[in-house]
C-alpha positions as CSV (number, residue, x, y, z in Angstrom):
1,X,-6.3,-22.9,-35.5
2,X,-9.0,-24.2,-32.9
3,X,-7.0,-24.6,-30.1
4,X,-5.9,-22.5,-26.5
5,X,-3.9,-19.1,-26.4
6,X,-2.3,-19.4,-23.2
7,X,-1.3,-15.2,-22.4
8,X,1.7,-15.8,-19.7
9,X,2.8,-18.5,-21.4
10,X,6.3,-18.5,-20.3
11,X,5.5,-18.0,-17.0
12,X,5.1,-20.2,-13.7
13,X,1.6,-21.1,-14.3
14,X,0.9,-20.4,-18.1
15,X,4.6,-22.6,-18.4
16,X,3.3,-25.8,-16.7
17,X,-0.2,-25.6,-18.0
18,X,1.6,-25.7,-21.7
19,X,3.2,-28.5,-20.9
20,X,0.3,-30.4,-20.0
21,X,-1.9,-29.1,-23.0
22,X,0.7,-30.3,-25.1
23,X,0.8,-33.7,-23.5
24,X,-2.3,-33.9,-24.7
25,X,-2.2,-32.8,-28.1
26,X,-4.5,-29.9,-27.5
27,X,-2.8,-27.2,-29.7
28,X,-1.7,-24.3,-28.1
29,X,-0.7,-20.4,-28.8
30,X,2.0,-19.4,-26.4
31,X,1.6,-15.7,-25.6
32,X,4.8,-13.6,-24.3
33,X,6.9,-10.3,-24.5
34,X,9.7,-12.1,-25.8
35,X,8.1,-15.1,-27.7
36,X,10.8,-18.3,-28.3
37,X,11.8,-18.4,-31.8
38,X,12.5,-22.2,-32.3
39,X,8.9,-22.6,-30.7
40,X,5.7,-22.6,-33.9
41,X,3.4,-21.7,-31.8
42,X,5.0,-18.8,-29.8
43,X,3.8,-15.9,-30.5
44,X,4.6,-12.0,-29.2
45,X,2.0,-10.6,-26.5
46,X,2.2,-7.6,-24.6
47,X,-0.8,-5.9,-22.8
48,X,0.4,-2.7,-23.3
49,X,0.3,-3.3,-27.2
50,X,-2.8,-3.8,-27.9
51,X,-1.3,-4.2,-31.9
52,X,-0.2,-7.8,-30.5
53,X,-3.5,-8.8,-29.0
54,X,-6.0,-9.6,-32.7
55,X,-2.8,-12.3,-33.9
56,X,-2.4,-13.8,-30.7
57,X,-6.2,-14.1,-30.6
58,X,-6.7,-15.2,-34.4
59,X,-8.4,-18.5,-34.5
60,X,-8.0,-20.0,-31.2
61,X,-11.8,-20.9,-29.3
62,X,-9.8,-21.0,-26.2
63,X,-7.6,-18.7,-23.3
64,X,-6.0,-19.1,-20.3
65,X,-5.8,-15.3,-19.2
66,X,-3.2,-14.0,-16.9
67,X,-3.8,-10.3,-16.8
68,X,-0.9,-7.7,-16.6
69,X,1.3,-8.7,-13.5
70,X,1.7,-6.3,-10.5
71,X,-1.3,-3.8,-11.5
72,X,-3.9,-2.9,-9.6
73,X,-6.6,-2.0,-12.5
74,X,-6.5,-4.6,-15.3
75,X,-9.3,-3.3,-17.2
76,X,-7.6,-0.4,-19.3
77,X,-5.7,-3.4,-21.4
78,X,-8.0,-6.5,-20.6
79,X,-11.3,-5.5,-20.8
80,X,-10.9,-4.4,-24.7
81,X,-9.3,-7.4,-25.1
82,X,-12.1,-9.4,-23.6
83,X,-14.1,-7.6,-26.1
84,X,-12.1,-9.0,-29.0
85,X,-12.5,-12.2,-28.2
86,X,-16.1,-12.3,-27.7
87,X,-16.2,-10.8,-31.0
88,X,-14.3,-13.6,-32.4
89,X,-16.1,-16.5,-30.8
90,X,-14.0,-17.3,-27.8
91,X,-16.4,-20.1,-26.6
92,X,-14.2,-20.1,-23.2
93,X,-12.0,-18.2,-21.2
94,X,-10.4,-19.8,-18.3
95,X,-8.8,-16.1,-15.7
96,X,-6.5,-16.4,-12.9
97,X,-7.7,-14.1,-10.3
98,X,-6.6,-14.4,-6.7
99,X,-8.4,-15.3,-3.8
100,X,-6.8,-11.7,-2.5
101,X,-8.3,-9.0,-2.7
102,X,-6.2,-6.2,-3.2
103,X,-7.1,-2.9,-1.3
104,X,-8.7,-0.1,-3.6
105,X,-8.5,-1.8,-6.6
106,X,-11.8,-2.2,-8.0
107,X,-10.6,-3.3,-11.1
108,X,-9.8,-6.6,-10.4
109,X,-13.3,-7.4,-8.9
110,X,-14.8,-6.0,-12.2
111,X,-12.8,-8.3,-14.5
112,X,-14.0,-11.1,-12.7
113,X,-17.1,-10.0,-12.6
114,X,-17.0,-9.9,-16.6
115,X,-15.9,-13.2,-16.8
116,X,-18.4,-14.7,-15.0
117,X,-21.3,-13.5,-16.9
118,X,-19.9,-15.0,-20.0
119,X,-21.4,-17.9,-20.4
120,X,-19.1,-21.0,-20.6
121,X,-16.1,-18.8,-18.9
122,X,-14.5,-19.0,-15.9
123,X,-12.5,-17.6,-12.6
124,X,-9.9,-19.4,-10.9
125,X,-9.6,-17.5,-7.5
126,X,-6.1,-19.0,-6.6
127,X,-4.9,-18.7,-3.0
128,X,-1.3,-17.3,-2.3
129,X,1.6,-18.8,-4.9
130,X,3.7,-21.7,-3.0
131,X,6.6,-20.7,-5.7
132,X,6.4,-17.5,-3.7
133,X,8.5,-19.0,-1.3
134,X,11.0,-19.7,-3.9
135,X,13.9,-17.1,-5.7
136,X,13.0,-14.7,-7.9
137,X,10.1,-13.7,-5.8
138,X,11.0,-11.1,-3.3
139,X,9.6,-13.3,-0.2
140,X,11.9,-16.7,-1.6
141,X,14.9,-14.2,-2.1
142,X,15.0,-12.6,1.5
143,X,14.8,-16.3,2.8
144,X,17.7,-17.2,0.3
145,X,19.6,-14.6,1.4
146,X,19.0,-14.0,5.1
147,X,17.0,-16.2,6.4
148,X,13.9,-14.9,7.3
149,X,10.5,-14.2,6.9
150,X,9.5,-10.7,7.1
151,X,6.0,-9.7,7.4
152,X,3.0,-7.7,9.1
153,X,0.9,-10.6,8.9
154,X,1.4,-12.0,12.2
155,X,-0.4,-15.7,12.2
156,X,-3.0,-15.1,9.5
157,X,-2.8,-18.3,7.4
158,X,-3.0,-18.5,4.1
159,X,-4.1,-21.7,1.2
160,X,-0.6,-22.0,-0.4
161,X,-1.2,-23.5,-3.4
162,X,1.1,-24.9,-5.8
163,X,1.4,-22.8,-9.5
164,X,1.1,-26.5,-11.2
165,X,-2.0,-27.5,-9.4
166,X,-3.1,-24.2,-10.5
167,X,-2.1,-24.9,-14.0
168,X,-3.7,-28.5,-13.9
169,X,-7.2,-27.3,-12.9
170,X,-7.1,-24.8,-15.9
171,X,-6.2,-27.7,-18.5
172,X,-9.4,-29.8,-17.1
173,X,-11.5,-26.5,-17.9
174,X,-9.7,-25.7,-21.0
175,X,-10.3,-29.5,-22.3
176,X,-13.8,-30.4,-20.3
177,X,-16.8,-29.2,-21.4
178,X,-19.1,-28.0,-18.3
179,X,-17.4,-25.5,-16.0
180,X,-18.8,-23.9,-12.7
181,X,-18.4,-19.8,-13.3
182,X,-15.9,-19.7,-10.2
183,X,-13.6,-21.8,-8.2
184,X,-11.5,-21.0,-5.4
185,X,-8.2,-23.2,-5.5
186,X,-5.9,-23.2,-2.6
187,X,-3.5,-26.2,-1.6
188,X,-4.6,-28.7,0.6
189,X,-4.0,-26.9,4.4
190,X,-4.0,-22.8,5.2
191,X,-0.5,-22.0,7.0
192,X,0.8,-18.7,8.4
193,X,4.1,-17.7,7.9
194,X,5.5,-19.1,11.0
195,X,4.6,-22.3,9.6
196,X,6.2,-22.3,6.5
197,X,9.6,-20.9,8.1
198,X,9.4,-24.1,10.3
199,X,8.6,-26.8,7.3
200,X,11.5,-24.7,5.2
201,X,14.0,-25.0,8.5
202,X,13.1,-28.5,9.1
203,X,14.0,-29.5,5.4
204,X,15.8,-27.1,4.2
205,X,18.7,-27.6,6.3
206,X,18.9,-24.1,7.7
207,X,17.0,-21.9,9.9
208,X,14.4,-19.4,8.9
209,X,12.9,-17.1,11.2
210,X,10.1,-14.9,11.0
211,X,10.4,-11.1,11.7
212,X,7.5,-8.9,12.4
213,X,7.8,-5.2,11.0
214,X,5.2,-3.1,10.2
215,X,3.6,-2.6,6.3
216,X,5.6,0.5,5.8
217,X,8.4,-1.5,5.9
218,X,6.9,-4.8,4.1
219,X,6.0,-2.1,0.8
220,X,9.6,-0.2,0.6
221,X,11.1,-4.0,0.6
222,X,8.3,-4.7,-2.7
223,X,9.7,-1.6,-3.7
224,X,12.9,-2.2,-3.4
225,X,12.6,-5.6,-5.4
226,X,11.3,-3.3,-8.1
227,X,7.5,-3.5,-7.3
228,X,5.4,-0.4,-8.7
229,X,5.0,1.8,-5.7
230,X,1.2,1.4,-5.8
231,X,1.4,-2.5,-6.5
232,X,3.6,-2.5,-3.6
233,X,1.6,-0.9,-1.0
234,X,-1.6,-2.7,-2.2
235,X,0.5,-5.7,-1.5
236,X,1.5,-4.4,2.0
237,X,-2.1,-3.7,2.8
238,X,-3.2,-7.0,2.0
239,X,-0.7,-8.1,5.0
240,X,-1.4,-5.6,7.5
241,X,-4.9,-6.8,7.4
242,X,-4.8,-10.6,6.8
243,X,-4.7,-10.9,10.5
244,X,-8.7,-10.8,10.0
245,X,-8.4,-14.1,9.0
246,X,-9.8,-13.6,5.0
247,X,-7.4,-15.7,3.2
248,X,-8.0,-19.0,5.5
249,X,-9.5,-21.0,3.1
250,X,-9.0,-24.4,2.1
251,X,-11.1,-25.6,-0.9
252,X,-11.4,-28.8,-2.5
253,X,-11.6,-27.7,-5.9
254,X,-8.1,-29.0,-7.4
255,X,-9.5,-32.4,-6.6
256,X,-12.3,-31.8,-8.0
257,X,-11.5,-30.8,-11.4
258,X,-8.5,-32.7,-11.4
259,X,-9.1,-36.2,-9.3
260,X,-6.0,-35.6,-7.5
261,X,-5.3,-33.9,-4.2
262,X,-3.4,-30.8,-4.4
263,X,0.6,-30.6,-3.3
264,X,1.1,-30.3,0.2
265,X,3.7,-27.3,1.2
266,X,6.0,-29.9,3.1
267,X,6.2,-31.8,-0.1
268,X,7.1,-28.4,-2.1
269,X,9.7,-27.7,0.8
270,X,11.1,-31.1,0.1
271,X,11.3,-30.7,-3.9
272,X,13.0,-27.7,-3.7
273,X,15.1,-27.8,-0.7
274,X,18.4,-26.8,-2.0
275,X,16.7,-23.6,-3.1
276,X,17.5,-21.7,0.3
277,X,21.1,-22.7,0.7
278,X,23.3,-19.6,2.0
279,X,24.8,-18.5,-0.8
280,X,23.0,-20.5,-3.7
281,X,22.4,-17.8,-7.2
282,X,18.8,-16.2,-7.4
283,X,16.6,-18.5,-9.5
């Protein structure tokens, strides 16, 4: 089949970016641990099977890559796979970095770096997950369940981007033709935490607060949520230091590929306002 593997296809941006692939009659290989069975063109991926990866690759020209979630080197499982696929004629591969750069973790920088030489394949360096905000996510289920915003970040600001903006620029690259080696996406305005706690209180119908502890404390609640300890204090780093102001970026690249603007985070609050009512089950 010529056509896309999407790895993470069940996921918040591999799950909209399906959706719109489909829309459009591209076909599509949805990768995941636990693959649907009334879905053709599901299929079961793991990264720490590597047995999975040559079926899940098998005929497709195209791939939106997530690599393995809360890691901090990707390269042991990715990087062979990468392999694969140039051996197979992958003509483009379409990543989802972060515009974060974890602490220590050089191997992050290197799969990017390895995407980028590749001709015709590409980095989307996406700014800080607006669905993060939202339950299952450890920060959306602290505000669902007391209110508050607990970080070391003070008023760093960050380019909260929306996971389906995210999702739309990779279906323009997946389904264009000429592609720029890297793109920063963020959402249309960088906002600290404080900010967000006041959009979510003045539509959420409740208030949120912000609470400053320190990152020892931000990495035991990652690891409480069942973070890898050395995911979770990567994470916590990232905070402690975001005061630097790194992560205030606002790029115009969603517009770009897409010819829309990006979702603003009051219009996010607004969709999914009855997400932080007291007492509301964990999404």
């Amino acid at each position: 089949m010529t056509g896309v593997l999407v790895t993470g296809g069940t996921g918040k941006t591999g799950g909209a970016l399906v959706d719109l692939l489909r829309d459009n009659c591209v076909p599509v290989r949805v990768a995941s641990r636990h693959p649907a069975a009334d879905d053709p063109g599901a299929v079961r991926f793991d990264w720490s099977d590597p047995t999975t990866h040559p079926a899940a690759l098998h005929g497709v020209d195209r791939v939106f890559l997530v690599p393995p979630v809360q890691s901090v080197d990707p390269m042991p499982s990715v990087g062979p796979f990468l392999a694969m696929a140039r051996r197979l004629g992958v003509r483009r591969v379409v990543l989802l970095g972060s515009a974060i750069v974890l602490p220590d973790a050089p191997g992050a920088l290197e799969l990017a770096a390895q995407v980028r030489a590749s001709p015709g394949w590409v980095v989307l360096r996406a700014s800080g997950f607006m669905q993060n905000f939202l339950s299952p996510h450890p920060l959306g289920e602290h505000i669902r369940l007391h209110g508050e915003i607990r970080t070391s970040a003070g008023d760093a600001r960050v380019g909260w981007i929306d996971a389906r903006d995210i999702a739309a620029s990779a279906a323009a690259l997946l389904t264009g033709s000429a592609a720029e080696p890297d793109y920063l996406l963020t959402g249309p305005k960088a906002l600290s935490y404080r900010d967000a706690a006041a959009v979510i209180t003045a539509h959420a119908g409740r208030p949120v607060r912000l609470v400053r502890v320190d990152s020892a404390e931000v990495a035991a609640g990652y690891r409480a949520a069942g973070m890898p300890a050395e995911f979770a204090a990567a994470l916590a780093a990232v905070e402690d230091s975001a005061g630097a102001g790194g992560d205030d970026q606002v790029s115009t690249a969603v517009l770009d590929l897409t010819g829309r603007p990006p979702r603003t985070f009051t219009g996010f609050v607004q969709e999914h306002a009855t997400a932080w009512a007291r007492g509301r089950p964990g999404r």
